[in-house]
N, CA, C and O atoms as a GROMACS GRO file, in nm:
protein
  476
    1UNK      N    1  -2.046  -2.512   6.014
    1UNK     CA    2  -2.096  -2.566   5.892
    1UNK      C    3  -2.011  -2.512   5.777
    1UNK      O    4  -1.974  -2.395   5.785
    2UNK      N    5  -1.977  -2.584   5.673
    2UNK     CA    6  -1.904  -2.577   5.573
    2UNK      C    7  -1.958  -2.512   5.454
    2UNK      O    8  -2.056  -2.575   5.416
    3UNK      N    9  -1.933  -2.409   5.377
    3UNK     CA   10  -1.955  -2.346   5.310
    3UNK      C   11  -1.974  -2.444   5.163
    3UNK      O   12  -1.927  -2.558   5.172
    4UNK      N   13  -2.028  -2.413   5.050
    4UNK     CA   14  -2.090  -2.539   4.948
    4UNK      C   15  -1.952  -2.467   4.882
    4UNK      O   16  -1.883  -2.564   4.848
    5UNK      N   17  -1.894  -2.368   4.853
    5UNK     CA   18  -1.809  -2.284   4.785
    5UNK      C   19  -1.644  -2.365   4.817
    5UNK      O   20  -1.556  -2.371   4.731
    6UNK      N   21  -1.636  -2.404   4.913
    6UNK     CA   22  -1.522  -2.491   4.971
    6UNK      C   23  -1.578  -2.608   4.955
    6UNK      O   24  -1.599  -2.607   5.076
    7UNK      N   25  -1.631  -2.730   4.914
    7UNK     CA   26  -1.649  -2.855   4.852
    7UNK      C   27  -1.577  -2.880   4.773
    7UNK      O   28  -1.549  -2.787   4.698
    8UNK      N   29  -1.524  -2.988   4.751
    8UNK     CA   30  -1.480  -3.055   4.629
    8UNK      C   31  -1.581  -3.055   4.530
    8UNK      O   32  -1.700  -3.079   4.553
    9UNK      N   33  -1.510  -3.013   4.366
    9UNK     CA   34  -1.588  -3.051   4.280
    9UNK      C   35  -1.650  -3.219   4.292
    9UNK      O   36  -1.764  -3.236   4.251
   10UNK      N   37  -1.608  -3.284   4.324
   10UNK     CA   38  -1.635  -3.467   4.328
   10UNK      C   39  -1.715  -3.464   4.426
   10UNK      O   40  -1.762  -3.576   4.446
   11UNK      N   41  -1.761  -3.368   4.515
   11UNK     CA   42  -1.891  -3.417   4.564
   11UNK      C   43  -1.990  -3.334   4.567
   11UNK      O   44  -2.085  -3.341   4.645
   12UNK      N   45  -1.966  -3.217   4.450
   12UNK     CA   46  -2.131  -3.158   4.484
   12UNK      C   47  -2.247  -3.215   4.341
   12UNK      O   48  -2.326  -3.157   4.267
   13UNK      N   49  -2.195  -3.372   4.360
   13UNK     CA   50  -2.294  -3.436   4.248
   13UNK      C   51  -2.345  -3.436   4.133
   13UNK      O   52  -2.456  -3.446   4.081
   14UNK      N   53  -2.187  -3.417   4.089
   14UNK     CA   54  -2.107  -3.399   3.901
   14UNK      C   55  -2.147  -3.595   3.860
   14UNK      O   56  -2.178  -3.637   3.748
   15UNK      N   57  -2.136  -3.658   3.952
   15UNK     CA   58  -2.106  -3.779   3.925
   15UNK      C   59  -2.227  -3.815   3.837
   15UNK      O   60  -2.222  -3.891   3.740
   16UNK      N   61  -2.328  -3.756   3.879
   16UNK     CA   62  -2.470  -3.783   3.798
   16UNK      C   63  -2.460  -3.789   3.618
   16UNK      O   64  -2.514  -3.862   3.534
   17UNK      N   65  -2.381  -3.693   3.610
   17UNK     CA   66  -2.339  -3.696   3.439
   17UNK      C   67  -2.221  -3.779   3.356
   17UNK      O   68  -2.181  -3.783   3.240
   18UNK      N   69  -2.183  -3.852   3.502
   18UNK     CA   70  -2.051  -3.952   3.386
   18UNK      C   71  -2.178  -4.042   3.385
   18UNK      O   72  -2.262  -4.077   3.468
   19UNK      N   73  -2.153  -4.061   3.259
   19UNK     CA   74  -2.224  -4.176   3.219
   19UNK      C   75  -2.154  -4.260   3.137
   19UNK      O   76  -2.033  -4.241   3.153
   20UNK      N   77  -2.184  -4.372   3.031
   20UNK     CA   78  -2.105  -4.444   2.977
   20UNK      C   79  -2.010  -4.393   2.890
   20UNK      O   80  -2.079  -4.302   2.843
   21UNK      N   81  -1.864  -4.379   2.812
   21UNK     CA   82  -1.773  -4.326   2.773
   21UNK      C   83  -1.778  -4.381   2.592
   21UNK      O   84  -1.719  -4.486   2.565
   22UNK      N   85  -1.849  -4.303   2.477
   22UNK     CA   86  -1.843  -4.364   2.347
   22UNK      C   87  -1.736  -4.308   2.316
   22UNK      O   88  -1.719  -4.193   2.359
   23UNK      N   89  -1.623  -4.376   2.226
   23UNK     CA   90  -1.562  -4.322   2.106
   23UNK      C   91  -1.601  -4.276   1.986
   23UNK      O   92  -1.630  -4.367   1.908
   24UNK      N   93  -1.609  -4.198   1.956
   24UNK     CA   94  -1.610  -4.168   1.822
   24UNK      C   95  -1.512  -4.137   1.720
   24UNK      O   96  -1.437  -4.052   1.769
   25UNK      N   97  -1.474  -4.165   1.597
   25UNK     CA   98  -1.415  -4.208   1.523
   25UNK      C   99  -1.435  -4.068   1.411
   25UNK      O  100  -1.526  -4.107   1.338
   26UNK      N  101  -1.406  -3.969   1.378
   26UNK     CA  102  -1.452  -3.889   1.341
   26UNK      C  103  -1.322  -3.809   1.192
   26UNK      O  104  -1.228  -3.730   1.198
   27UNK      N  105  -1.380  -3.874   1.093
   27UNK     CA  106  -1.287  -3.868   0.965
   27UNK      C  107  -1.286  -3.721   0.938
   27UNK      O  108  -1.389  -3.656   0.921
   28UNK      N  109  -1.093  -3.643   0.934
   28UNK     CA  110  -1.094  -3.532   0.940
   28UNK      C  111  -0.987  -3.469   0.812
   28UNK      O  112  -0.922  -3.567   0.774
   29UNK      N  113  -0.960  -3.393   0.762
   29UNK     CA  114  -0.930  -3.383   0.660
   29UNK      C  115  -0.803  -3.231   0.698
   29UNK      O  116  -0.834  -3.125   0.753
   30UNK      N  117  -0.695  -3.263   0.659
   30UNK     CA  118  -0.585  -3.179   0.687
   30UNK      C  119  -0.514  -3.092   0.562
   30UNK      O  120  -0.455  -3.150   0.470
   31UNK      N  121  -0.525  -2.961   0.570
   31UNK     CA  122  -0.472  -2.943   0.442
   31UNK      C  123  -0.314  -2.816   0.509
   31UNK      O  124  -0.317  -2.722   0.589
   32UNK      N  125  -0.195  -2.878   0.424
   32UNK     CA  126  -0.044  -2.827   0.470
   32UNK      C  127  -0.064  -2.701   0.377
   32UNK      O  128  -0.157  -2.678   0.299
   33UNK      N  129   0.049  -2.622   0.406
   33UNK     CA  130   0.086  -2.507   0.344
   33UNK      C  131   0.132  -2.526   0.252
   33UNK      O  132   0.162  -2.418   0.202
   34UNK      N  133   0.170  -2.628   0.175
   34UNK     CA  134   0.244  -2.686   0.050
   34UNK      C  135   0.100  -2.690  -0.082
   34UNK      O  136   0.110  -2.670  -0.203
   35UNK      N  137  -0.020  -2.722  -0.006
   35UNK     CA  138  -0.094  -2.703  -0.153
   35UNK      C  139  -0.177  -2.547  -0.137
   35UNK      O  140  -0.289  -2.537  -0.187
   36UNK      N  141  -0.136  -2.469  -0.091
   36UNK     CA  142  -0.156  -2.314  -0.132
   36UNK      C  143  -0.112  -2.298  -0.258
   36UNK      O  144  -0.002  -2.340  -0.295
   37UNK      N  145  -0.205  -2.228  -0.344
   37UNK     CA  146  -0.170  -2.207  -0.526
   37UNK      C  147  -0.004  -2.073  -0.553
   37UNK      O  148   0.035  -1.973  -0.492
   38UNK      N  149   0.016  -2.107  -0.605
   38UNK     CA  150   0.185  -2.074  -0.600
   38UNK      C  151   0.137  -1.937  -0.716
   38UNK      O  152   0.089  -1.970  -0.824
   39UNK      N  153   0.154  -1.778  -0.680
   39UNK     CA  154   0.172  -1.723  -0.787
   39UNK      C  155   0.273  -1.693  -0.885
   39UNK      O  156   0.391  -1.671  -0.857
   40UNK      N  157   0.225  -1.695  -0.997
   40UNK     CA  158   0.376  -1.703  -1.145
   40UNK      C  159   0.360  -1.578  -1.227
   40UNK      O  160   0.409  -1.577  -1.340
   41UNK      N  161   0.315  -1.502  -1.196
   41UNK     CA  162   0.318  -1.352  -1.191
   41UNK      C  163   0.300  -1.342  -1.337
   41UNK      O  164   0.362  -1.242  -1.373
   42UNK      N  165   0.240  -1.403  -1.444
   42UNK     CA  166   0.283  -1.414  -1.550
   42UNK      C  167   0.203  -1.324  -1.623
   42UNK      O  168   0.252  -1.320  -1.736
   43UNK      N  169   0.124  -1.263  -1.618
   43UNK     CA  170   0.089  -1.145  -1.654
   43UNK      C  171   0.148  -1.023  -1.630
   43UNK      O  172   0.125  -0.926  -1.702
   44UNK      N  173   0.231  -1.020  -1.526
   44UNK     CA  174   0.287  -0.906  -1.487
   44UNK      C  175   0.442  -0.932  -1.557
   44UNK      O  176   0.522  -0.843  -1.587
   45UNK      N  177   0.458  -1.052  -1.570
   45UNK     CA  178   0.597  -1.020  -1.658
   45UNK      C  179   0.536  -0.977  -1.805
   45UNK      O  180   0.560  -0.868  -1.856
   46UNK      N  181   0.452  -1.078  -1.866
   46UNK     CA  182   0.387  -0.986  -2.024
   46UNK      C  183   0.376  -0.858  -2.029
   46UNK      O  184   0.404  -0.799  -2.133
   47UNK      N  185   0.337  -0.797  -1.927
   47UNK     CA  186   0.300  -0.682  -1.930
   47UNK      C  187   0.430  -0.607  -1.944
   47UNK      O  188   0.434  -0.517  -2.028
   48UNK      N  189   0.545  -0.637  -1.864
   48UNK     CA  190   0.698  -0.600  -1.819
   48UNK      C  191   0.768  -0.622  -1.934
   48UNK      O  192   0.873  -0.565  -1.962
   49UNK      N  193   0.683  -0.745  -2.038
   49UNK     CA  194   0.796  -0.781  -2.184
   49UNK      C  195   0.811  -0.691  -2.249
   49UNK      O  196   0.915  -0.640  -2.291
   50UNK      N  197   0.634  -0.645  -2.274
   50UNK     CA  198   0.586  -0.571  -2.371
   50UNK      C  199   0.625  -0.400  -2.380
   50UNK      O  200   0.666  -0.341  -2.480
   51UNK      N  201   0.598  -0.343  -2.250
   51UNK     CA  202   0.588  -0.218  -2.236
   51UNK      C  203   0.748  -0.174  -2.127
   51UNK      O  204   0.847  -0.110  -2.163
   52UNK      N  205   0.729  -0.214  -2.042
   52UNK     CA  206   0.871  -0.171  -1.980
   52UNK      C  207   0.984  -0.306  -1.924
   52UNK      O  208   1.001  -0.364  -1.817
   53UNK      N  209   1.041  -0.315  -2.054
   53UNK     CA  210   1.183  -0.394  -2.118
   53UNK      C  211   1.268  -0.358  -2.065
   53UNK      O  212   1.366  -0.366  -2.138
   54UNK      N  213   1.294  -0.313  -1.959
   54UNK     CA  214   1.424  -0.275  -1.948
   54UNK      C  215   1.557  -0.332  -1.928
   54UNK      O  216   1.583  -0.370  -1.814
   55UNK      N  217   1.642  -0.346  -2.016
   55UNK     CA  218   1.767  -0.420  -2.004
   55UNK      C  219   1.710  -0.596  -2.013
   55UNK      O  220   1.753  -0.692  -1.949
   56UNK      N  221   1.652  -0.593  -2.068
   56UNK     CA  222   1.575  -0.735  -2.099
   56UNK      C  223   1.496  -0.815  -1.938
   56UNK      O  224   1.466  -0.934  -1.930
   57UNK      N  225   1.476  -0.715  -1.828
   57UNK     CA  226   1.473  -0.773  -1.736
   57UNK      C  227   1.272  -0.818  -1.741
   57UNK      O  228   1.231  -0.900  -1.659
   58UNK      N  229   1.193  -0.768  -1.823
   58UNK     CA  230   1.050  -0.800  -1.878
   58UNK      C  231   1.068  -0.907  -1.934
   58UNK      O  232   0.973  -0.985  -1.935
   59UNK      N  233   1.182  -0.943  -1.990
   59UNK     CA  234   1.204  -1.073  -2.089
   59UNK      C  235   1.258  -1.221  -1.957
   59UNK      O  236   1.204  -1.331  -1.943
   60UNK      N  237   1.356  -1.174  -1.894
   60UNK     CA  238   1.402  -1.310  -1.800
   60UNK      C  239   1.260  -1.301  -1.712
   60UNK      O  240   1.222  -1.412  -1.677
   61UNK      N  241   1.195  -1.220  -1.681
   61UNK     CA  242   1.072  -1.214  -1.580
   61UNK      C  243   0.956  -1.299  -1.623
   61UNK      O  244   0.894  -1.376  -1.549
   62UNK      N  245   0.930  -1.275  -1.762
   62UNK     CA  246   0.862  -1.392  -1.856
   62UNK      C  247   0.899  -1.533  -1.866
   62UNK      O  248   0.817  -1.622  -1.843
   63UNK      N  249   1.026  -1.557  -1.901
   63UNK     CA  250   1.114  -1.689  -1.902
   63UNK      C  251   1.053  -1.732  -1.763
   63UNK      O  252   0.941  -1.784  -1.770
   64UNK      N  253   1.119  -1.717  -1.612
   64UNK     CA  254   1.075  -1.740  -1.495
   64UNK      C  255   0.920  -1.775  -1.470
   64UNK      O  256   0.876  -1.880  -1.425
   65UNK      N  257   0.870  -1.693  -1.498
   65UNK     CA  258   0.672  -1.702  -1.502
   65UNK      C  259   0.686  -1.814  -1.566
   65UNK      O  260   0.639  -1.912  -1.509
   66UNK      N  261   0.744  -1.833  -1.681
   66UNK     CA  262   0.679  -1.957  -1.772
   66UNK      C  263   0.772  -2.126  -1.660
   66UNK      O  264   0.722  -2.232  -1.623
   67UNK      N  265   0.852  -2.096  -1.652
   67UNK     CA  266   0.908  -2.179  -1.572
   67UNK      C  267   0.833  -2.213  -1.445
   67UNK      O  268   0.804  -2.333  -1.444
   68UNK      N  269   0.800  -2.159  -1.357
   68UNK     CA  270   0.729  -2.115  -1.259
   68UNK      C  271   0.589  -2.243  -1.236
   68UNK      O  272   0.551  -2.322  -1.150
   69UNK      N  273   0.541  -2.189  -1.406
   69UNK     CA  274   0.397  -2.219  -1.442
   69UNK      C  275   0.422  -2.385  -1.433
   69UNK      O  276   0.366  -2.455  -1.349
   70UNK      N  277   0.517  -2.437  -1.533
   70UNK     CA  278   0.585  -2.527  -1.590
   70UNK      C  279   0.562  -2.641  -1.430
   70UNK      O  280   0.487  -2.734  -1.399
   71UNK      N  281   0.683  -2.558  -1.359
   71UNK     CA  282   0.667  -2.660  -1.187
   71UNK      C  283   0.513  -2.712  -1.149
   71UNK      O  284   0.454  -2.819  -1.133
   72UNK      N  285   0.477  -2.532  -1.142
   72UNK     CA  286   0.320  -2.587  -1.107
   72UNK      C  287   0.253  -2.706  -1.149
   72UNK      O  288   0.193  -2.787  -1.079
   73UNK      N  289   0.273  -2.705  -1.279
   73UNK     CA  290   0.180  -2.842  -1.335
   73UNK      C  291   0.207  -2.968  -1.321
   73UNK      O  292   0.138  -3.067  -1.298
   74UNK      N  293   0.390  -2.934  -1.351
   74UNK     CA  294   0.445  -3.103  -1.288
   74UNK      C  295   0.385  -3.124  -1.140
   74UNK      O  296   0.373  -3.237  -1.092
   75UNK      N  297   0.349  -3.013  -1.073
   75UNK     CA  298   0.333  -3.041  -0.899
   75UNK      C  299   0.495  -3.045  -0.840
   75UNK      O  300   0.510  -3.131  -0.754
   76UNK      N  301   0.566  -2.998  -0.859
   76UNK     CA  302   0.687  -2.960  -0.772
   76UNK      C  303   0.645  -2.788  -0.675
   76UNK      O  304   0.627  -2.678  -0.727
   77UNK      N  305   0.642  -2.809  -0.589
   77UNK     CA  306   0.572  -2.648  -0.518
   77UNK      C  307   0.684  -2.591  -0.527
   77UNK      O  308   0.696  -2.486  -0.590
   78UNK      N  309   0.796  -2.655  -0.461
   78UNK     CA  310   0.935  -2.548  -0.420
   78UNK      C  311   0.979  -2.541  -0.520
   78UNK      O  312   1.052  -2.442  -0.526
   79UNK      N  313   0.974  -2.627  -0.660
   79UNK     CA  314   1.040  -2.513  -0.773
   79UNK      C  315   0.960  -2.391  -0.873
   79UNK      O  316   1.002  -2.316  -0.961
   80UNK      N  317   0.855  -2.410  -0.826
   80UNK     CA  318   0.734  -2.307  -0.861
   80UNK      C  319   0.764  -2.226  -0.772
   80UNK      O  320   0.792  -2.129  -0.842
   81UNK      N  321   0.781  -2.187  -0.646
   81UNK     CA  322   0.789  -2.074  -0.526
   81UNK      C  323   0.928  -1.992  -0.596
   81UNK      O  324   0.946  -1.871  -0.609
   82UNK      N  325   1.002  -2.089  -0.629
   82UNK     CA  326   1.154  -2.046  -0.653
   82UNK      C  327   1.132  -1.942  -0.754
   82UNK      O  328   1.138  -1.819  -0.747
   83UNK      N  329   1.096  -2.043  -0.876
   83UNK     CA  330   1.080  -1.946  -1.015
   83UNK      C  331   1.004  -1.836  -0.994
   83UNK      O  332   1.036  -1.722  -1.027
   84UNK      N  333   0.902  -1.870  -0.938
   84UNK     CA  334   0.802  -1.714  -0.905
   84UNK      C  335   0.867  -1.601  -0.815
   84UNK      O  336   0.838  -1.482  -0.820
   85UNK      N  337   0.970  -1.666  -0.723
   85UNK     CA  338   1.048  -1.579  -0.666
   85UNK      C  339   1.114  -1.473  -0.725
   85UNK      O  340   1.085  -1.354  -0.708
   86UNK      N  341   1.198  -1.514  -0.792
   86UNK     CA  342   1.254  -1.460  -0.869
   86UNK      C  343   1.168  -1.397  -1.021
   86UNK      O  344   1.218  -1.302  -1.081
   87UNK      N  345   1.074  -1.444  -1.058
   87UNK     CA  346   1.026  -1.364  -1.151
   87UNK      C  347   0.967  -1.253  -1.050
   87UNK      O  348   1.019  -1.149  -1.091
   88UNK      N  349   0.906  -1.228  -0.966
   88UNK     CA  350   0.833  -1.141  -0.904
   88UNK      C  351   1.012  -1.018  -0.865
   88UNK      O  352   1.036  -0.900  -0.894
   89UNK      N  353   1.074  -1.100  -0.810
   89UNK     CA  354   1.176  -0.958  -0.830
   89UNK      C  355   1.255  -0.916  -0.947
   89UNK      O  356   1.320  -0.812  -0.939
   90UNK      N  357   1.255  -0.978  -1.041
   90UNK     CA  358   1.264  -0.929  -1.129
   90UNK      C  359   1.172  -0.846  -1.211
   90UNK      O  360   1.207  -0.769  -1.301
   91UNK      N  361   1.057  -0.868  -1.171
   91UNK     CA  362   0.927  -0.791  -1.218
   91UNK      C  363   0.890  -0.661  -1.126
   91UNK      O  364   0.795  -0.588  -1.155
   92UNK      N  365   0.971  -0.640  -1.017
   92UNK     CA  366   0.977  -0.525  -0.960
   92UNK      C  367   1.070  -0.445  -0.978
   92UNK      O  368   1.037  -0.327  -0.970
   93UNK      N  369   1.217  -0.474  -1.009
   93UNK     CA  370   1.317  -0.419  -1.061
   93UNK      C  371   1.289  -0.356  -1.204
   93UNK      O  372   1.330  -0.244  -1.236
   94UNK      N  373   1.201  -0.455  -1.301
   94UNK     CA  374   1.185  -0.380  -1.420
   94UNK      C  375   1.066  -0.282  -1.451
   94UNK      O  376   1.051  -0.214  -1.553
   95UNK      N  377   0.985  -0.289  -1.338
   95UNK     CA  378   0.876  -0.210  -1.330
   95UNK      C  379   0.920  -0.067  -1.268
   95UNK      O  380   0.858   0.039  -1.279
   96UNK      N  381   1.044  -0.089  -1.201
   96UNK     CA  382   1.054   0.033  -1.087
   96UNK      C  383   1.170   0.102  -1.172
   96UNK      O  384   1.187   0.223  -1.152
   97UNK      N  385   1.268   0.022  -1.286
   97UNK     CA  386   1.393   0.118  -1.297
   97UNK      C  387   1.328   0.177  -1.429
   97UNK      O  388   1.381   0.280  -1.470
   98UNK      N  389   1.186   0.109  -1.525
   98UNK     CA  390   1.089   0.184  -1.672
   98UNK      C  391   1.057   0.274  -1.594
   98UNK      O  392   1.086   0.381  -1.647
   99UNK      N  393   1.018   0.286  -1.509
   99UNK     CA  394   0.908   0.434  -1.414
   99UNK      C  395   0.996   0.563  -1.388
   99UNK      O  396   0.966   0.683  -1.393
  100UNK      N  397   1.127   0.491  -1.355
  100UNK     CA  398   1.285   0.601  -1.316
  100UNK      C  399   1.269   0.681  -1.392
  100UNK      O  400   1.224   0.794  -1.372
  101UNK      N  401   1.327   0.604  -1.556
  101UNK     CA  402   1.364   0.642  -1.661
  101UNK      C  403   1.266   0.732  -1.699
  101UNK      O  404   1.295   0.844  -1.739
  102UNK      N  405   1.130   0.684  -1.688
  102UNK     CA  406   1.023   0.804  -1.780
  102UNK      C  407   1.044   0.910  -1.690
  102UNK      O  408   1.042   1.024  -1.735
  103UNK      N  409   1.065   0.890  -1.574
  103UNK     CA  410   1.069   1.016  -1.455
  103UNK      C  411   1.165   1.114  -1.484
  103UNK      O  412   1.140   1.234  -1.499
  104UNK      N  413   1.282   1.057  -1.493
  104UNK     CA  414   1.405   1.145  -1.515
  104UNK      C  415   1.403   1.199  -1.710
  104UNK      O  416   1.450   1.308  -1.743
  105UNK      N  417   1.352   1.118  -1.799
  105UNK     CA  418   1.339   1.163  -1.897
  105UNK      C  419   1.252   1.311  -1.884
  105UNK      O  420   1.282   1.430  -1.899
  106UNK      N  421   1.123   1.231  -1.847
  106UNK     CA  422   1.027   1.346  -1.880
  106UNK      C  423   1.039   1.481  -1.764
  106UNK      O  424   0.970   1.582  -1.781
  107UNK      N  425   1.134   1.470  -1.649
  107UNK     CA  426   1.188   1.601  -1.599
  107UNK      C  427   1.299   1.632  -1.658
  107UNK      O  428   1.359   1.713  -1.587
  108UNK      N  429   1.368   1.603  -1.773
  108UNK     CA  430   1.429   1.671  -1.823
  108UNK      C  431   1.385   1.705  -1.967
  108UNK      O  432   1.479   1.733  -2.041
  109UNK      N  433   1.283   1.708  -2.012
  109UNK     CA  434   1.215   1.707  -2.104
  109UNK      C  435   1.152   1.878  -2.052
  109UNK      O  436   1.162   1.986  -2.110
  110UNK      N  437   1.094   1.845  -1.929
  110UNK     CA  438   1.035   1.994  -1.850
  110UNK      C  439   1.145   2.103  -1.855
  110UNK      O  440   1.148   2.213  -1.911
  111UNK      N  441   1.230   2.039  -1.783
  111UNK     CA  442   1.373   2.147  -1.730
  111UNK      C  443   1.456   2.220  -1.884
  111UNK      O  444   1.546   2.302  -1.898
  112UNK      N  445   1.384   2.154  -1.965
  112UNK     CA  446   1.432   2.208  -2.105
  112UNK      C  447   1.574   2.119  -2.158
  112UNK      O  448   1.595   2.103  -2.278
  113UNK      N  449   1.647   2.076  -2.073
  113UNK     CA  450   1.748   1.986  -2.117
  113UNK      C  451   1.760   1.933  -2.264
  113UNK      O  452   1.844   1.951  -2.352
  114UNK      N  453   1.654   1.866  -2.260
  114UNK     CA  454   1.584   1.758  -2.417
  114UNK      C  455   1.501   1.862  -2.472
  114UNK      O  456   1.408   1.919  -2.414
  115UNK      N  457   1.545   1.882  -2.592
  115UNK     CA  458   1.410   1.912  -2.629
  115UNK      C  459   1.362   1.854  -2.768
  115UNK      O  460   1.454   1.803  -2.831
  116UNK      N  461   1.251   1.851  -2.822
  116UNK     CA  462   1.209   1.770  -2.874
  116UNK      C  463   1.196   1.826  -3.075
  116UNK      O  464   1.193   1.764  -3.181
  117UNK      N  465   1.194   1.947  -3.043
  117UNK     CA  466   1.173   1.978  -3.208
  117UNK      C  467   1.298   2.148  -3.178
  117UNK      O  468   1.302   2.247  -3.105
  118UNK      N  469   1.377   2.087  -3.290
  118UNK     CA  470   1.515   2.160  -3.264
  118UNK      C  471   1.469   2.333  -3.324
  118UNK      O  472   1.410   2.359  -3.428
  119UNK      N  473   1.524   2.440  -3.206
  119UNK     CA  474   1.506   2.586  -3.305
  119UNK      C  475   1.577   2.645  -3.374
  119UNK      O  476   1.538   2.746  -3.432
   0.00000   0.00000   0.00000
């Protein structure tokens, strides 16, 4: 006698559940990586205009943001990604070489180098 474990699925009386075959038509909605909101960093360049300028790089970082913004609205993504590209490294370059400067100022400010009210 044959074990139920060795049967074909098709005959241990699956057939009971095919029943008639509906389509359904089922309206689905797809969203691409192209309408993800594009950041334009544009606070972080204001912030970069205002307080750490360095070598005007707070200033082109602003220009870019505003450009950036500009794409966005026309709806161009890839020239919004671009501009923000580049404002965002430029907004790290001018954030990171203001931070240097106070660093190396104000350790030589410590080390006595600079000093501030002459004796």
């Amino acid at each position: 006698m044959e074990n139920k474990m060795n049967q074909p699925i098709a005959d241990s009386g699956l057939h009971v559940f095919q029943g008639p075959h509906h389509i359904v038509n089922v309206p689905s909605t797809t969203v691409g990586l192209s309408t993800l909101p594009v950041k334009d960093h544009v606070l972080w360049s204001l912030f970069n205009f205002v307080y750490c300028n360095f070598c005007c790089l707070g200033f082109l970082a602003l220009i870019f943001s505003v450009k950036s913004r500009d794409r966005k609205v026309v709806g161009d993504n890839y020239g919004a990604e671009h501009y923000s590209s580049t404002s965002k490294t430029l907004n790290i370059a001018a954030t990171f070489l203001s931070i240097l400067v106070f660093v190396i100022l104000f350790g030589l400010l410590v080390a006595g180098v600079i000093r501030i009210h002459p004796r």
